[in-house]
C-alpha positions in Angstrom: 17.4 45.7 283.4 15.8 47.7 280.7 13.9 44.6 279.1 10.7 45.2 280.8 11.5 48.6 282.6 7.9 50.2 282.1 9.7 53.7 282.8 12.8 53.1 280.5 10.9 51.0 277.3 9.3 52.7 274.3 8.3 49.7 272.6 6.1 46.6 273.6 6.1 43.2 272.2 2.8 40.9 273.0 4.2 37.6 272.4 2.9 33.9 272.2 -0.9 33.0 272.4 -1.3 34.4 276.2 0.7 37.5 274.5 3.3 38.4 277.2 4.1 41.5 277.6 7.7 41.9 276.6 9.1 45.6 276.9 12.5 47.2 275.4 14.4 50.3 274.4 14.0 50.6 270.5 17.3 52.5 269.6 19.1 49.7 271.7 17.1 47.1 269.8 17.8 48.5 266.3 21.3 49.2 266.8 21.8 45.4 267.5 20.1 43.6 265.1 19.1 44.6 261.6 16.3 42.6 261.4 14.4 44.0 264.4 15.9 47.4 263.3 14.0 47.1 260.4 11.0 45.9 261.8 10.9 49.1 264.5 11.2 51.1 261.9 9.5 50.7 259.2 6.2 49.5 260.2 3.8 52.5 261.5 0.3 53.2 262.2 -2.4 54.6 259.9 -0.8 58.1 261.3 2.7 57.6 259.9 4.0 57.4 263.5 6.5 54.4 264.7 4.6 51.9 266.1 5.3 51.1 269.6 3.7 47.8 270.0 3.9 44.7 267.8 2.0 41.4 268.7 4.2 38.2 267.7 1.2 35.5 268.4 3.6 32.5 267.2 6.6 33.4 268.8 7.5 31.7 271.9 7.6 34.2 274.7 10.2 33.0 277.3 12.6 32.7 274.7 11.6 35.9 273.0 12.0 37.2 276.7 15.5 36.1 276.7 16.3 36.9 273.7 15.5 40.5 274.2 17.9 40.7 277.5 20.5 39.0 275.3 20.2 42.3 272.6 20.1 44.9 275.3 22.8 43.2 277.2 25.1 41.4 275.3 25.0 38.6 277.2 22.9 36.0 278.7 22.6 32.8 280.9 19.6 30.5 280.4 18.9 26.9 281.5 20.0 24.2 279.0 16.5 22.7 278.6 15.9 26.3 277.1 18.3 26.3 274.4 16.4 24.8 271.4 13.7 27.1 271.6 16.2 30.3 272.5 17.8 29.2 269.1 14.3 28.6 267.0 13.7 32.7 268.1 17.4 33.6 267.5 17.9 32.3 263.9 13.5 33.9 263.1 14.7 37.1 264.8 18.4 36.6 263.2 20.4 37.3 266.1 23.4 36.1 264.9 25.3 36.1 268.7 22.8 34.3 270.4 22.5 31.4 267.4 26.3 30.8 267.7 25.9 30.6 271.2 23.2 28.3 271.2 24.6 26.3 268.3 27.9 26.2 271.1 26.4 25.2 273.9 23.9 22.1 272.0 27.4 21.0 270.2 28.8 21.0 273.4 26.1 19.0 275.0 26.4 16.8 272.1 29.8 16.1 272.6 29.0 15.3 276.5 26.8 12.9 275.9 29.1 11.2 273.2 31.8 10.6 276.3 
């Protein structure tokens, strides 16, 4: 699992208020979502270097956790009391797979609860 891999990651994420450390692999990040992509690589320090961490105080960090498996991996299985939050961070982040997913699986529970 390279989310969180200390040896494998070359960028850190402090996320939510008790900013959990959240780790990933930036070329695998950027090649999957534009928005991070951009993100990664255009912020830099005061040296003109890539930044390698970025503090998102307001973000919620077990569903910034899963999202960032869900971009290295492709895929993704989550409990269904998680899915609201997983899809307020998938449409900020604009992770276009995981919103349809989410926006699936709450339709779906929708429907279930119609029957």
């Amino acid at each position: 699992d390279a989310v969180n891999d200390e040896s494998l990651s070359d960028v850190v994420f402090m996320v939510g208020p008790e900013r959990k450390i959240v780790r990933g692999l930036r070329i695998v990040i950027a090649a999957r979502n534009k928005f991070l992509k951009k993100m990664l690589y255009d912020d830099r320090d005061e040296d003109g270097m890539l930044k390698r961490s970025f503090e998102l105080s307001s973000t919620h960090a077990l569903s910034f956790e899963l999202m960032m498996k869900f971009v290295h991996s492709g895929g993704l299985s989550w409990e269904p009391h998680q899915t609201v939050q997983l899809l307020e961070v998938a449409i900020d982040f604009q992770v276009d797979e995981l919103m349809k997913k989410c926006m699936e699986l709450v339709a779906e529970s929708m429907t279930d609860n119609l029957s």
